[in-house]
Every structure is written in C-alpha cells, then in structure tokens.
ROMARVEX-863803 format. One record per residue (C-alpha): residue in three letters; z, y, x. Coordinates in steps of 0.1 Angstrom, whole numbers, padded with zeros to 4 digits, always signed. Layout:
N
AlaZYX ...
//
This chain:
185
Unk+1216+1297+0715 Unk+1223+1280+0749 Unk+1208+1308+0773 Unk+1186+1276+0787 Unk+1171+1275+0756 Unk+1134+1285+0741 Unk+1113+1291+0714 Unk+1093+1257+0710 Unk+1062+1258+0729 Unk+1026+1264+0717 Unk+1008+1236+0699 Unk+0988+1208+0720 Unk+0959+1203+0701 Unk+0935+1226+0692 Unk+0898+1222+0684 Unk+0877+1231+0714 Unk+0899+1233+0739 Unk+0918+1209+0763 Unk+0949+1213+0784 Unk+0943+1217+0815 Unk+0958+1191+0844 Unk+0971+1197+0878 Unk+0933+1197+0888 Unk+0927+1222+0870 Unk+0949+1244+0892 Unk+0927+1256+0921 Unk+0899+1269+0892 Unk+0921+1288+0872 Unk+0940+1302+0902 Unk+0910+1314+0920 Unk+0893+1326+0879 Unk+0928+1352+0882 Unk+0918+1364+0919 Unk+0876+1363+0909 Unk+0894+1384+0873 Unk+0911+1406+0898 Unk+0878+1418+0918 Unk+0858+1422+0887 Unk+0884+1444+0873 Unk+0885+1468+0906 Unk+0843+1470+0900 Unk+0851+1483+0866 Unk+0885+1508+0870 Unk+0865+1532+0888 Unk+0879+1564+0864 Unk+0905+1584+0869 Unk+0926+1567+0842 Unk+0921+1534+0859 Unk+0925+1547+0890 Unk+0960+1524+0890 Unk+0947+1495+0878 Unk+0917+1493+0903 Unk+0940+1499+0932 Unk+0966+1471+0916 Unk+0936+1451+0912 Unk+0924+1454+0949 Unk+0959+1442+0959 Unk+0960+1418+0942 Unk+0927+1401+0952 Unk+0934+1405+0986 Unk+0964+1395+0985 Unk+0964+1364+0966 Unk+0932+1353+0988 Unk+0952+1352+1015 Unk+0983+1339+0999 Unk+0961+1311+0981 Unk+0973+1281+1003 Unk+1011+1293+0985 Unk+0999+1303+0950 Unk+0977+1274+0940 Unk+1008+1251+0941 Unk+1024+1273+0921 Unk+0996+1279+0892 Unk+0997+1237+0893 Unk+1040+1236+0884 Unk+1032+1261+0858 Unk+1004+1241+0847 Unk+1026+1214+0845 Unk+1057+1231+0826 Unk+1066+1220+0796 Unk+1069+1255+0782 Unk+1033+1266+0791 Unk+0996+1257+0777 Unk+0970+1265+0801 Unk+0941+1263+0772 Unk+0904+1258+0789 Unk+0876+1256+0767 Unk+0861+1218+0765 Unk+0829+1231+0791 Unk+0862+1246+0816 Unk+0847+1278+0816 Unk+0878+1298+0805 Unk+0916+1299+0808 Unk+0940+1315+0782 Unk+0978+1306+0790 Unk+1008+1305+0765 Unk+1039+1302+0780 Unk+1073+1295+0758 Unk+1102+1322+0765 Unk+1135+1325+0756 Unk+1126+1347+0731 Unk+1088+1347+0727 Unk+1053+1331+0733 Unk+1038+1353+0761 Unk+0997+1349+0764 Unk+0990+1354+0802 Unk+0965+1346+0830 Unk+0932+1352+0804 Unk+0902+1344+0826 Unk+0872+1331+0830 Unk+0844+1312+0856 Unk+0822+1342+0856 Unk+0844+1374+0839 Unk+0819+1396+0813 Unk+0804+1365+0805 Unk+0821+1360+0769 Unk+0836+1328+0778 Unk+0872+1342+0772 Unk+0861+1359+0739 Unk+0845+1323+0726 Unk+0880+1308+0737 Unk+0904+1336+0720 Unk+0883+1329+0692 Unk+0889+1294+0690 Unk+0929+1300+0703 Unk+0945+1328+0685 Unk+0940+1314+0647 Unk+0963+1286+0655 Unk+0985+1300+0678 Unk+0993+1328+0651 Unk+0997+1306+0625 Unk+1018+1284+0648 Unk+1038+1317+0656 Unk+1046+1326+0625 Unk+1055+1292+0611 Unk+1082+1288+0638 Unk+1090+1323+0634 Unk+1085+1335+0672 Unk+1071+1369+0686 Unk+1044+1367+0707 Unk+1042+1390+0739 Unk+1014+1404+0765 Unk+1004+1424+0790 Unk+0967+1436+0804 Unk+0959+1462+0823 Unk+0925+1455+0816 Unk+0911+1485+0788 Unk+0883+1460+0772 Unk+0909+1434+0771 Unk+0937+1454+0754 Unk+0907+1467+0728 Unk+0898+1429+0721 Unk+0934+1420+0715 Unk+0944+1449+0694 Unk+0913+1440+0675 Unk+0920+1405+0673 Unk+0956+1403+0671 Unk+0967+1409+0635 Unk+1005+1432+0637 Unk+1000+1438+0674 Unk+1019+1474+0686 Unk+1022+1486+0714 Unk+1060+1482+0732 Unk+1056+1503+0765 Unk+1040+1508+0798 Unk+1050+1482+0817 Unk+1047+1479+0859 Unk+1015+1486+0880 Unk+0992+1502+0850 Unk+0999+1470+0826 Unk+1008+1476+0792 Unk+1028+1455+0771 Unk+1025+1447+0735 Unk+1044+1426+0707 Unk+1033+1408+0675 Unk+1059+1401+0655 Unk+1057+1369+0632 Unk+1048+1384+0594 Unk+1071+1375+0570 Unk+1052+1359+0543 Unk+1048+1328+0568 Unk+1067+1299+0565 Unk+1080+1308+0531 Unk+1094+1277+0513 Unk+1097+1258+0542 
//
C-alpha cells in the first residue's frame, strides 16, 4: 500500500443527515468550543479534574484562535477523506474521517450539548457506518474525554475495547470490523 493511501472514506448518503458545506464551518467549529465549555461545567470531580482543565483550555483558547481555526474546520470539511454528518434540522455534528488505516469518528457536537441532538444523530449514523466498516473491512477509531460520551459509545458501538489513554485525559478505543461481514463477497 502506497503510504499516501487510505481506507475508502465513509458513505455519502445516509437517511437523515446531510453533509455539511463550507458554510457549515463556523457552526460546527464554534458547536466544538460551546462542547468544550459545557464539558468544564460537568468535570468538576476529582477524576475529571484533567479533562475540565483540558476543557477550559481549550475553549479559551480556540475563542481566541477562532479567526485561524474556522478556516481550518472548512478544509476539513471539504476533504475528501472526511464526512462532517449534520442531522437534516443542523442541530448536530458527527465527523468520520478516512485514515491510513482506519475510520476515526471525531468532533461529536451539538447546537445546545445535553440536548440529545448528538444521541438522535449517532442513532441515525452508526448503523450504516458499521455496516459500511465492516463490508470494506476497516477499523474504526475514537477518542472522548467526555465520561457520558464514552458510556454512549461503549453502549452503542457493537466490539468497541478500549486501546489506551491517550493525551490530555482522552481515551482511545477501537472497533475492529467482525468477521462474519462481507462474507461471500
């Protein structure tokens, strides 16, 4: 495999969601920071102690950073290799980028975070993208450093382990395709 090479990236089309556009970008930029602050409110125990301060960063930085970052959330909008999904009323943002190796769900956020918005939209995502995973064979990859977040993937994602503590109180986690799909193709 040419070491410019990756996995095929996630599927276009799927029912109740659209792609989002380079207008899109300032929204789902500013859902990450808003994501950020709501997730310092809520790390306020000692075993979040790292997340809320990685949190707090964050948000401050990237508010003041914003005039740099927003460009940069609209050329990974555009990328080939991602899929910013949005859910048809734009109230939530789940993003699956293509690796080298693996399809890697990031930047999980929503309008107004607690809402359920991103919950309705994983709903309607992670059916296909599994299915899609394990047809082409490919692993798929996250990090959260967000407790309720890791819960609802654990619980949602069929095969998910955990790999290993990753930077900044993220933790990272694998799903490996099962291997009764794509049999007899």
């Amino acid at each position: 495999m040419n070491t410019r090479d990756r996995v095929p990236a996630a599927p276009v089309d799927i029912p109740g969601t659209v792609l989002a556009t380079w207008r899109d970008c300032g929204r789902v930029y500013f859902w990450q920071v808003r994501g950020w602050v709501h997730g310092t409110t809520r790390s306020w125990s000692k075993r979040r102690l790292r997340a809320a301060i990685r949190n707090s960063l964050f948000a401050a930085c990237g508010l003041i950073m914003s005039p740099l970052l927003v460009p940069v959330y609209a050329v990974m909008i555009a990328s080939p290799h991602s899929r910013y999904y949005l859910d048809v009323e734009r109230t939530a943002v789940l993003a699956v980028a293509a690796t080298k190796r693996s399809w890697l769900i990031q930047d999980h956020a929503s309008a107004q975070p607690g809402s359920g918005a991103g919950k309705v939209l994983r709903e309607k995502l992670l059916p296909t993208i599994l299915s899609a995973a394990d047809r082409h064979r490919i692993p798929i990859v996250l990090e959260t450093s967000v407790p309720e977040l890791e819960t609802a993937y654990q619980r949602d994602i069929p095969g998910l382990h955990f790999v290993e503590d990753a930077h900044l109180g993220r933790k990272t986690y694998r799903r490996d395709p099962t291997p009764s799909a794509g049999a007899g193709e």
